[in-house]
N, C-alpha and C positions, 0 to 999 in steps of 0.2 A: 709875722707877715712874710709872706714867698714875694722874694724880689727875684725878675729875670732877667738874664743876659742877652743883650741881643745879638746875633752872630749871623757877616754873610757866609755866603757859600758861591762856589766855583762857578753859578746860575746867578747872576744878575736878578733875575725874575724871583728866585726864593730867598727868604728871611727864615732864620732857627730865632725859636725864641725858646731859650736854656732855664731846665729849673735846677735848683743845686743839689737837684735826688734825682732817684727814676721815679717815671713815673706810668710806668709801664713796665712788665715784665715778661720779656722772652716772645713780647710780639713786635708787629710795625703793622700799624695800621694807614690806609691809604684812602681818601672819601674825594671822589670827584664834583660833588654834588651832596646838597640837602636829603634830600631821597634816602643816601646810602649812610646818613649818620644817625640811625636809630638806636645806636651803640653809644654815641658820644656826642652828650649835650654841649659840651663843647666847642666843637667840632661845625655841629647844628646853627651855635648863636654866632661861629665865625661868618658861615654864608649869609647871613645876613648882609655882611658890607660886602657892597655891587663890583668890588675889584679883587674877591675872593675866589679863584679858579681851583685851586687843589688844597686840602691840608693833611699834611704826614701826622703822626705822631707815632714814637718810638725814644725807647730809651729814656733821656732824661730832657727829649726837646720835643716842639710843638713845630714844625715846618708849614709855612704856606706860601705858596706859589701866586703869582699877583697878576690880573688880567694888566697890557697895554695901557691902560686909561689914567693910571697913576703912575708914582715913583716912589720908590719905598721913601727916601727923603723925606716926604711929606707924611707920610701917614704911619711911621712904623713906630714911632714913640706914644701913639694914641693906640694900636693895636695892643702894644704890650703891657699898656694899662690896663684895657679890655680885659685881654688876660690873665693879667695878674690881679684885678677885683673878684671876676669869675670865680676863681681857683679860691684865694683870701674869703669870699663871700661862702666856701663850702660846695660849689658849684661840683659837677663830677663830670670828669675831663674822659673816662670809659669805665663804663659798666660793665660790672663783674658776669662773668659767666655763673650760672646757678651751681656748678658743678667743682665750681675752684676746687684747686687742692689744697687741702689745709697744711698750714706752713710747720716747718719742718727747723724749728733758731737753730743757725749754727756761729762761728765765729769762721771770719778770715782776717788775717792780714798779711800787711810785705815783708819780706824781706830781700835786702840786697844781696849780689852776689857776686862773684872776681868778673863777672862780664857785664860792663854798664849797660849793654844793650838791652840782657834780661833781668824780670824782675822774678822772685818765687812770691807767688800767694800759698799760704798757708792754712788748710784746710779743716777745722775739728772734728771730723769724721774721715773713715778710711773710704779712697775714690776708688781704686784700683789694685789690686793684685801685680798687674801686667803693666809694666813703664813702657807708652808709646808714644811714638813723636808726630808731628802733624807738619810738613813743611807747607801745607796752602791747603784752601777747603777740598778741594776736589779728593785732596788724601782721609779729611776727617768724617767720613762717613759712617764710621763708628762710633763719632762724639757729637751729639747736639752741643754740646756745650764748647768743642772747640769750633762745632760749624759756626754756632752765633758768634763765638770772638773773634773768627774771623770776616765779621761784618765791620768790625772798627779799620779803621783805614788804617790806621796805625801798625796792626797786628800782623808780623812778620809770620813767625811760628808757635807754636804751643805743644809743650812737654808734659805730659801728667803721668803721675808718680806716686803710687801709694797715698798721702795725704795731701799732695800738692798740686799745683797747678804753675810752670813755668811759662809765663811767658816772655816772647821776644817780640822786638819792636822795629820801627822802620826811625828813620833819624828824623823824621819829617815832626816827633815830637819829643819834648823832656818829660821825663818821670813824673817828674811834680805837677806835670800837666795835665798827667791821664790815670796814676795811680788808684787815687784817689774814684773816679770811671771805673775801672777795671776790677776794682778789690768790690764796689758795691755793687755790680753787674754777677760776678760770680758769685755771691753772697745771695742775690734775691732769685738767682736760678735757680741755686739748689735750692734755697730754703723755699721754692713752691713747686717746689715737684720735679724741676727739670733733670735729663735724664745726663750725664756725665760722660759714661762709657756703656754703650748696648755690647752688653755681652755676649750678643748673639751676632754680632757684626763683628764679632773677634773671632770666630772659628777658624779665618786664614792664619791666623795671626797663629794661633794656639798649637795650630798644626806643622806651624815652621817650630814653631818652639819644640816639639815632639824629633821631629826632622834633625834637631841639635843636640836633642837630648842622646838620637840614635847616631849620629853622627861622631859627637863628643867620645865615642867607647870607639869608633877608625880612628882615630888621631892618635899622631905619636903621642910618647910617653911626654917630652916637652911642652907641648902643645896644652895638653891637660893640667899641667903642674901651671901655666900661665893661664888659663882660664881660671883656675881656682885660687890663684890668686889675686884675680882682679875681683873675682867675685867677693872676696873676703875680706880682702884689706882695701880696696882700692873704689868698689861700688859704694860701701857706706858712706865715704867721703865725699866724694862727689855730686852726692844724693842730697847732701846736705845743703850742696851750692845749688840745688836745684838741677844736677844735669847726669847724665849717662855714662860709659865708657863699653863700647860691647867688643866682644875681641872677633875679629874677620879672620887673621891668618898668620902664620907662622911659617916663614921662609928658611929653611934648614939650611940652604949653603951662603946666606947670607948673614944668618941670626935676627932675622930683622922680623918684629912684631907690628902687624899690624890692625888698627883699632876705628872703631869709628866711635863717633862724640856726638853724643846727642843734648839735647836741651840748653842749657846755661853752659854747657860745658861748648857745646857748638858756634865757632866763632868769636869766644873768649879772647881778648888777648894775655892772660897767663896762660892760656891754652898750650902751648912750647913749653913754656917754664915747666906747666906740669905733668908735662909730658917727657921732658928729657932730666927734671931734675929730681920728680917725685918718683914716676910709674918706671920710669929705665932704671932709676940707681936702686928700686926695690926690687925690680927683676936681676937686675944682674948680683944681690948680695943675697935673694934668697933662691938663685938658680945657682950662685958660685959661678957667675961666665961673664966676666968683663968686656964682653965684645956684642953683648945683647943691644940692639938700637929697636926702638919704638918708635912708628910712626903713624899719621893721624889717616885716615881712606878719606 
């Protein structure tokens, strides 16, 4: 039997009523009106009660917006019965499109990493080739899959990495809160079709890479010998915690490297530590130059 949660929100006027799955995947539907729920019998037999103005539904909740004439007080314990016999009784809360894409089982799960902030999901298929970081949607226009996670209020940033998915968070909640959301969010994306990284929204992307590639052969002789070995001893590791290290620049009259941090590794507080006590003491014993410093762009 599906028990729901009931939950406000920032609106006075709307009620979430929480189920403990999704139940819906990779939409949000919005129905102002009986008329517009052709889709969703659900949806339909809400407008029926006379103080029903709007109802959401997305993700793993039911939203409805409540005319004036009531208080949720009064009525929202009897709603979520509604709903939750509806649903119990087999009821179908949206109907499938003829067209579905047929599901595609994968496994995810978390894992933690030295930065409490972020978590890595862990992915049973390869997502990517190309590790890109998304600091907010407007950058993730190459990712449906970072665009939608960044619809959770929560979702700070999003790092994805060959089989993974890093995310970061805002402190507005704990782990144990959302984990749980997030791991089965990415799990019913992909496994119905959604698309992760459009490879064709990466061309800029591909083409800085080329740009580095031709780059990498101007650069001092130093410069290359510290590229290659981050890339070799230093990226595996950190790849592991879910996060990046890419190398910006190399300061010849100072000795000073500098790097920028992406994903879990971004905003870390061992961040320092592994920056001056792991990536410097290997530069300086595998370049032979005790005066090498590392710093974070």
């Amino acid at each position: 039997m599906i028990q729901l949660t009931i939950r406000d929100t920032q609106n006075p006027t709307i009620l979430k009523f929480e189920f403990p799955d999704f139940i819906v995947q990779n939409e949000n539907y919005e129905f102002k009106n009986i008329d517009e729920t052709k889709n969703s019998p659900l949806a339909q037999q809400l407008f029926y009660l006379p103080f029903v103005k709007t109802v959401y539904i997305s993700g793993n909740f039911v939203a409805i917006e409540r005319f004036s004439i009531v208080d949720w007080n009064d009525v929202k314990e009897a709603v979520c019965e509604q709903i939750e016999k509806f649903v119990n009784d087999g009821g179908i809360i949206i109907k499938e499109e003829e067209n579905t894409i047929k599901k595609q089982p994968i496994s995810v799960y978390g894992e933690t990493t030295p930065n409490p902030a972020a978590l890595k999901f862990v992915v049973s298929r390869m997502l990517t080739k190309n590790p890109i970081e998304f600091k907010n949607i407007d950058q993730a226009k190459a990712s449906p899959l970072a665009q939608e996670l960044f619809k959770f209020p929560y979702v700070k940033e999003v790092f994805i990495d060959e089989n993974y998915v890093s995310v970061t968070k805002y402190e507005i909640n704990e782990w144990q809160e959302i984990t749980l959301e997030v791991r089965t969010f990415i799990k019913q994306f992909i496994e119905n079709g959604g698309t992760v990284i459009d490879e064709s929204m990466l061309d800029i992307a591909l083409k800085d890479e080329k740009v580095k590639d031709q780059n990498f052969d101007n650069l001092d002789e130093t410069s290359q010998k510290i590229i290659n070995i981050l890339e070799e001893y230093v990226k595996p590791a950190v790849a592991a915690d879910g996060g990046n290290i890419v190398f910006d620049s190399y300061d010849q009259p100072t000795e000073t490297v500098r790097v920028l941090m992406q994903g879990a590794c971004n905003g870390c507080p061992s961040s320092t530590f592994t920056l001056k006590s792991g990536i410097e003491n290997m530069l300086k014993s595998m370049l032979n130059n005790d005066n090498i410093k590392v710093e974070a762009v």
